[in-house]
C-alpha positions as CSV (number, residue, x, y, z in Angstrom):
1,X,-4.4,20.4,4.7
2,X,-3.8,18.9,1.4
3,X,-0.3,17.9,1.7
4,X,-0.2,16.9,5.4
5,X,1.2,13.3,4.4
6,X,3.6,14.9,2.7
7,X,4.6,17.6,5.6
8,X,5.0,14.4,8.0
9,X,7.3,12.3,5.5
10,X,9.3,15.4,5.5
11,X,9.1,15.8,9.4
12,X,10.3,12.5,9.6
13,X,13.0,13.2,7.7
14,X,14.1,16.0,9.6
15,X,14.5,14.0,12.4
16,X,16.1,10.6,10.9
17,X,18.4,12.9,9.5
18,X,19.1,14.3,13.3
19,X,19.3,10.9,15.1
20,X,21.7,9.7,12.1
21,X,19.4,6.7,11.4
22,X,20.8,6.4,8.0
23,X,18.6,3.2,6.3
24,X,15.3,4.7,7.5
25,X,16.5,8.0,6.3
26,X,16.9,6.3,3.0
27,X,13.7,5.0,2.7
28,X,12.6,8.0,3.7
29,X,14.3,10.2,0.6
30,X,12.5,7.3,-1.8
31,X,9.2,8.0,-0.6
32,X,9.6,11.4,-1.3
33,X,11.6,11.1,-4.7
34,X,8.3,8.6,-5.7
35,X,6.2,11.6,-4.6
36,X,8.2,14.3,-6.2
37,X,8.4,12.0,-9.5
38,X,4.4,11.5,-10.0
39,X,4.0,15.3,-9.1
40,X,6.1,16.1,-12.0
41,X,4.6,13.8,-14.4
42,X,1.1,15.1,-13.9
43,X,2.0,18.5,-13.2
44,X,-0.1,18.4,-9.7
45,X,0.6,18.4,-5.8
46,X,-0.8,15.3,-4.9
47,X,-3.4,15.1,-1.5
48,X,-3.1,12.8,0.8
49,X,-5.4,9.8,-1.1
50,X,-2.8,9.7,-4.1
51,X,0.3,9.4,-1.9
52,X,-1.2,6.9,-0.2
53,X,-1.5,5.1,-3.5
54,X,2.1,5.8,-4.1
55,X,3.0,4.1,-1.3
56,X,0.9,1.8,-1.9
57,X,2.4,0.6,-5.0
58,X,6.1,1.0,-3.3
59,X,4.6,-2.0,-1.0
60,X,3.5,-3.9,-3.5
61,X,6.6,-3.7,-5.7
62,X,8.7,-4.1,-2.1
63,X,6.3,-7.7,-1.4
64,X,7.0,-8.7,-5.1
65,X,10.8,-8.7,-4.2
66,X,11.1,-9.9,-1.3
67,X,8.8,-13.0,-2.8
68,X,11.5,-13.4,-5.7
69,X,14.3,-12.6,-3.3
70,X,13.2,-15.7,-0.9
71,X,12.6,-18.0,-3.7
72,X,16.7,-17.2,-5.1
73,X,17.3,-18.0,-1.2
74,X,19.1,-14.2,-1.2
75,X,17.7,-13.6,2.4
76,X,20.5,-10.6,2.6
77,X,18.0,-9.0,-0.1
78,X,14.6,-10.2,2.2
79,X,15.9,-7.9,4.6
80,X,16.5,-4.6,3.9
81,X,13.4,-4.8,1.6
82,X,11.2,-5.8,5.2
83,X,12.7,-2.6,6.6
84,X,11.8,-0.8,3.8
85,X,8.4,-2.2,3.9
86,X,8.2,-1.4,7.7
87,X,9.4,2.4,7.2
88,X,6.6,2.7,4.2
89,X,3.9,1.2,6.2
90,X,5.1,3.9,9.1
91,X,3.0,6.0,7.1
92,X,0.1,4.6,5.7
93,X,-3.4,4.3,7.3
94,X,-4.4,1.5,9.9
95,X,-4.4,-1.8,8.3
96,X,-7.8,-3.7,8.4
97,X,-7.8,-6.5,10.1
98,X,-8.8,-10.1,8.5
99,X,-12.6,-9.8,10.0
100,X,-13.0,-6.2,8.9
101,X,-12.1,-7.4,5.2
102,X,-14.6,-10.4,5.4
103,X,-17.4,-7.9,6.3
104,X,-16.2,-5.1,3.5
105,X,-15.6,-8.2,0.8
106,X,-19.2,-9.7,1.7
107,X,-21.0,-6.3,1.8
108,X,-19.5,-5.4,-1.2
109,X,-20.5,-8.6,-3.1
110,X,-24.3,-8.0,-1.5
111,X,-24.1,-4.3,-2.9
112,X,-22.9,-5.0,-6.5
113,X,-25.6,-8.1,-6.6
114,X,-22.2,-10.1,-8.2
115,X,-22.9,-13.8,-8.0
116,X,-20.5,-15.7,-10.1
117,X,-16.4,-14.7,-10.3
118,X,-17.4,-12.8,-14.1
119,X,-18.7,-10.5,-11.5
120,X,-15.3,-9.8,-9.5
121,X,-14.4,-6.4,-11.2
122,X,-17.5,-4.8,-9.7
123,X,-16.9,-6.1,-6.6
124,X,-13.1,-5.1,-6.8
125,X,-14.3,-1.8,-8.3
126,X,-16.4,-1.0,-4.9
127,X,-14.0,-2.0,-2.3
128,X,-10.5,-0.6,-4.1
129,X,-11.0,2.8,-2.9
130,X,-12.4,1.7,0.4
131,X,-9.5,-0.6,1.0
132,X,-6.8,1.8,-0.7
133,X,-3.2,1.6,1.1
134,X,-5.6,-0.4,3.7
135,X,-5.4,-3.9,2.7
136,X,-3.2,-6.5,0.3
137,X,-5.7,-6.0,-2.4
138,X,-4.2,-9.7,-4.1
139,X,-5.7,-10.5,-0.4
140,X,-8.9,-9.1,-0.9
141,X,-8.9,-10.8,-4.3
142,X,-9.0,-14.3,-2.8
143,X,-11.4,-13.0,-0.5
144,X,-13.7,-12.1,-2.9
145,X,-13.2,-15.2,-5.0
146,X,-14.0,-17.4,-1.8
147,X,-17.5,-15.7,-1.6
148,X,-18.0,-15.8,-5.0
149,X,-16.9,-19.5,-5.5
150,X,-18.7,-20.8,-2.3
């Protein structure tokens, strides 16, 4: 049960390898290599939570170049790193919606009693593993700012 992320990466796999869909089937391979890396490093098979959070960061280092691709005008670049970002987010959970991360952001702030933006990092500290893989958490981070500033 652990690894069932893992088992339907590698399902997926299986079959872009079949259909010959070559640039998914890429993507695919550096999911798994990004896995297979941090397993290595810490000597553990990660459960479905931490690759989540390697995917995670593989979209946020994918949304960081597409940024400094666009602003170099390289839109060539822009778009194999959107695919990439659509074949990652093939496998992460339901994305909240802008609503469900007002109601998280403001039930969090109530929770943690934070009133002032020196408070952010406990509110950031409740909703990060809520939110993990979830949510843009520099999204959630002007969210919470809002609140606290207004």
């Amino acid at each position: 049960m652990s690894d069932l992320l893992t088992a339907v990466i590698k399902d997926d796999m299986k079959a872009a390898m079949k259909s010959g869909n070559k640039a998914r089937l890429g993507v695919i391979r550096l999911i798994l290599a990004a896995i297979k890396q941090v397993e290595v490093d810490e000597r553990i098979v990660l459960d479905n939570d931490c690759v989540i959070q390697v995917l995670d960061k593989m979209l946020k280092q994918r949304r960081e170049s597409i940024k400094q691709f666009a602003d170099a005008g390289r839109d060539d670049l822009v778009a194999i790193e959107e695919a990439e970002v659509l074949v990652i987010q093939d496998f992460m959970p339901q994305a909240l919606t802008e609503a469900e991360m007002d109601i998280m952001v403001s039930e969090a702030v109530a929770e943690s009693g934070a009133e002032t933006i020196k408070d952010m990092g406990k509110v950031m500290g409740l909703l990060k593993a809520k939110m993990q893989g979830r949510a843009d958490m520099s999204i959630v981070s002007l969210k919470i700012k809002a609140v606290l500033a207004g």
